[in-house]
N, C-alpha and C positions, 0 to 999 in steps of 0.2 A: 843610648841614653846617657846622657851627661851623669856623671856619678863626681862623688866628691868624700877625700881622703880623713876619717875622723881617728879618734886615738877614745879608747875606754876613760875619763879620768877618773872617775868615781862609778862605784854600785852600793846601793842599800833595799835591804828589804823589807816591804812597808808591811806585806803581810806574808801567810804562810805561802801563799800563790801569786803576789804581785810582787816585782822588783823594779827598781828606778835605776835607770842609766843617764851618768851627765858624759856628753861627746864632746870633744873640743878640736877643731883645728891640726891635722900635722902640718899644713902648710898657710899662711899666708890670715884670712878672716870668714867665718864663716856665712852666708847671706844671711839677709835679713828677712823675718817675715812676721806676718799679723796673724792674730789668734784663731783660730781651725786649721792652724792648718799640721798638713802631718809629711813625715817621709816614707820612703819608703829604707828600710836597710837587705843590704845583698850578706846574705848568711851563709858560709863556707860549708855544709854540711858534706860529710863523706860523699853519702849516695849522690846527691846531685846540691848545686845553689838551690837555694829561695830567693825569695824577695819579698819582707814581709812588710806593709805598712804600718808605721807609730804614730799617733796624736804626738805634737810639739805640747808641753805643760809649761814649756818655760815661759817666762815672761817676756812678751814681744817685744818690750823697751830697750832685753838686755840681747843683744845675738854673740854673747862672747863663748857662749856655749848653747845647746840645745839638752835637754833632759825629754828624756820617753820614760813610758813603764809600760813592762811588758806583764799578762796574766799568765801561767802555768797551765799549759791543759790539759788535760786529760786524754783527751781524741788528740793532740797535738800532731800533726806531719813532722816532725822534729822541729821545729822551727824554734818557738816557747820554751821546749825543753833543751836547746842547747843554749840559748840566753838565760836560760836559769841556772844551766848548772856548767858549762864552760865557758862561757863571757865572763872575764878576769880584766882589773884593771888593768889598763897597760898594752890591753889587745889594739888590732886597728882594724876596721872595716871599711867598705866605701858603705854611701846612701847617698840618694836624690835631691837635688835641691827640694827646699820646701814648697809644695803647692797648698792649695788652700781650695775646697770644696765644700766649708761649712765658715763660712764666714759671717759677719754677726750683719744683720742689715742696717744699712745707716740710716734710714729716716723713723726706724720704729721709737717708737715713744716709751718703751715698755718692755723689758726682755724677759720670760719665763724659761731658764734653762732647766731642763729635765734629765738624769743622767742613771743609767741601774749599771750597775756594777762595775768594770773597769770602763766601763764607755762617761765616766767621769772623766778622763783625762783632757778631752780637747775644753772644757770648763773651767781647769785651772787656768788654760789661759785666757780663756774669757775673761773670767772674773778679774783677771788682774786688766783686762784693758778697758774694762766696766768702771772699774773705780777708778780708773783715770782718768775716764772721760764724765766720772759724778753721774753715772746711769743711774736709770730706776730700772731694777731687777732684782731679780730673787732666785733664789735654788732650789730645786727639791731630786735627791737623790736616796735611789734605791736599795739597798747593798745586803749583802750577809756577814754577818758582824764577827771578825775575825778573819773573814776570807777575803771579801772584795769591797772593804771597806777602808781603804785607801784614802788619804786625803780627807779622811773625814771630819777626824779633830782640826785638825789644821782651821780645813774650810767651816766651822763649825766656830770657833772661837773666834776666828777675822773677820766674818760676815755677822754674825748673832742671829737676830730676826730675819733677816734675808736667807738664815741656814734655812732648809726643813730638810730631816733626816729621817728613814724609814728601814727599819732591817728584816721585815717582812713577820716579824713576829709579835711585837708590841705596837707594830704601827704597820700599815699599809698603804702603799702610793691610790688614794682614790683620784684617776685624770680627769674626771670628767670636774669632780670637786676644784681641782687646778686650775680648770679652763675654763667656768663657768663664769661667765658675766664679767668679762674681762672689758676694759675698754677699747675704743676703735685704735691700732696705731698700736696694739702690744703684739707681740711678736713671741713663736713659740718655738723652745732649738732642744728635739731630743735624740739621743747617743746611747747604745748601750743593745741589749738582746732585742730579734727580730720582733720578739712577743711585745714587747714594750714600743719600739715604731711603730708597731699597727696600731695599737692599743691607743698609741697622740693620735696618729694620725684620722681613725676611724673615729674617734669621738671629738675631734678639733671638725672633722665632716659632719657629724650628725648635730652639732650647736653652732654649726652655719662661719665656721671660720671661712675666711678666704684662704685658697692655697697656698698663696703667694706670703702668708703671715706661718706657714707652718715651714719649718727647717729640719733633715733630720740628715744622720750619719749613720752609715755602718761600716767597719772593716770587718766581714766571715773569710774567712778562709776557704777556699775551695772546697767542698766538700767531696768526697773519694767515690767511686762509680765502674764500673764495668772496663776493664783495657779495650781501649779500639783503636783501627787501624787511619789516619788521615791523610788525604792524598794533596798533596800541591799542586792544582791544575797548572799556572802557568812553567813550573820548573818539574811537572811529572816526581817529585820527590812522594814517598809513604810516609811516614813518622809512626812510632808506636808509642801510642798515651797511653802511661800505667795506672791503674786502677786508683792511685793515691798522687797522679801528678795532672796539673791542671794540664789545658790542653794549652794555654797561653807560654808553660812554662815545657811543653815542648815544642812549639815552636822558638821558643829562644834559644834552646837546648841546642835547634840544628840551625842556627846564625842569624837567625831572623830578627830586626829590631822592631818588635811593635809598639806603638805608642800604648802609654799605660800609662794612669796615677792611680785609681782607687786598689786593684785587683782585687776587687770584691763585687763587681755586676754591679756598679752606682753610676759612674761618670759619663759610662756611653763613652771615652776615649777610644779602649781597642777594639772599638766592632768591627770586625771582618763579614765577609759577603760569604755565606755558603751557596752551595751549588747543588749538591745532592747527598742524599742521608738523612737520617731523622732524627733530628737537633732536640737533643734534652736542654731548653733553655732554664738556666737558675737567676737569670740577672733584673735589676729590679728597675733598668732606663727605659728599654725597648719596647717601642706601643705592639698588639697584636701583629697588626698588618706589617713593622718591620721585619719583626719573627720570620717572615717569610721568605725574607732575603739574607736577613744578616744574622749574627750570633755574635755574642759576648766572650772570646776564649779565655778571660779568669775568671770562668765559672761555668761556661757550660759545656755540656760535653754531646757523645753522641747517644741515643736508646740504640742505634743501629751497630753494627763489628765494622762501620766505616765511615766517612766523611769525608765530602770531599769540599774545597776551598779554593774562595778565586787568588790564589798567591803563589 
């Protein structure tokens, strides 16, 4: 995978658990790219790399630098927790060129972006290519006040009435209030916890949106699961996937370059063909009936002590 050489230049922290990072160039200009889209960064951790994806927040106009924010987690694989607490200016990492898997659609007549809590970030740059382009759109975002409520001032005083802001305590996101009786031609884009995708997506269903009007994102991180053993049918190789390491990230482990952008089960990029074994699938592209051939390796793993793969 094409990777590309960035320098720390600035960090600040927006809240007790969100931090912003600006990246800039060591060598040459960085690409350019349009609002959804995100990278991924390769994280030096002791135990083994990551790869974790970030929303771009910058402004698409400017590519002199790129800004991500990353949340703090709690369950964190180390990932979160070493960009919060040893990502120092002045560091260099590589990360992916920018792809784009939530990109804004250009004939809608009407944007409703929807964001809970750091899944605000691919909205900042929306919004700025929204007012560029003189869109009719609005915002409504989720957050806990103090913790994942990032960007909120900001986006609150720039926008005014287009803000709507909800901290779950004096106000509540009602979607269905959001979505209701919207006209033909508006378009709906939400970002943020799984609970909150369902929640657009199953009531954007139930008041008869088109699907094609509905847009949604997630970056999850892997979630952790039983060590099992994986067999390489074409090169007879084993691998042992540890309880806390995706299966995608040992296959890279032992040299494998698989295609990847989301690694979060969205894109359908690295499905591989399983062969035999009983595929715990977590991924959210794959119809039933593929289930039965292929699997998702940044995200699923096996119920079984094996699997085996056509690779």
């Amino acid at each position: 995978m094409n990777t590309i050489e960035v320098r720390v230049e600035a960090t600040r922290l927006l809240t007790t658990v969100v931090r912003e990072f600006t990246l800039v160039a060591t060598h040459g200009r960085l690409p350019k790219f349009s609002s959804g889209s995100h990278i991924q960064v390769q994280l030096p951790l002791d135990e083994r790399p990551l790869r974790n994806a970030y929303s771009l927040i910058s402004d698409p106009a400017d590519a002199s630098s790129y800004r991500i924010a990353v949340r703090k987690q709690d369950d964190s694989r180390g990932g979160s927790v070493f960009m919060h607490e040893q990502m120092r200016e002045g560091a260099v990492l590589k990360i992916t060129p920018p792809a784009n898997l939530f990109a804004l659609h250009s004939s809608a007549r009407a944007h409703i972006l929807i964001a809970g809590g750091i899944g605000i970030t691919p909205f900042v740059a929306h919004v700025a290519a929204l007012e560029r382009d003189v869109a009719d759109f609005e915002l409504h975002y989720a957050y806990r006040q103090g913790l994942t409520d990032a960007y909120r001032a900001e986006l609150s005083e720039r926008l005014g009435s287009r803000f709507h802001g909800y901290d779950g305590e004096r106000a509540r996101l009602d979607v269905e209030r959001v979505l209701r009786g919207r006209p033909l031609g508006t378009h709906v884009y939400v970002c943020g916890p799984q609970t909150l995708l369902d929640s657009v997506r199953d009531t954007a269903r139930a008041l008869g949106w088109p699907v094609g009007r509905v847009h949604w994102e997630a970056f999850a991180a892997p979630q952790p699961g039983t060590p099992f053993v994986v067999t390489l049918m074409r090169s007879g190789s084993r691998l042992d996937v540890a309880a806390d390491q995706s299966l995608l990230e040992a296959l890279e482990a032992s040299g494998l370059d698989i295609p990847n952008l989301c690694r979060g089960g969205v894109c359908g990029r690295c499905s591989t063909r399983h062969v035999a074994g009983e595929v715990d699938h977590r991924d959210l592209f794959l119809h039933e009936s593929e289930r039965a051939t292929h699997l998702m390796p940044c995200v699923s793993r096996a119920h079984s002590t094996s699997l085996f793969l056509d690779l």
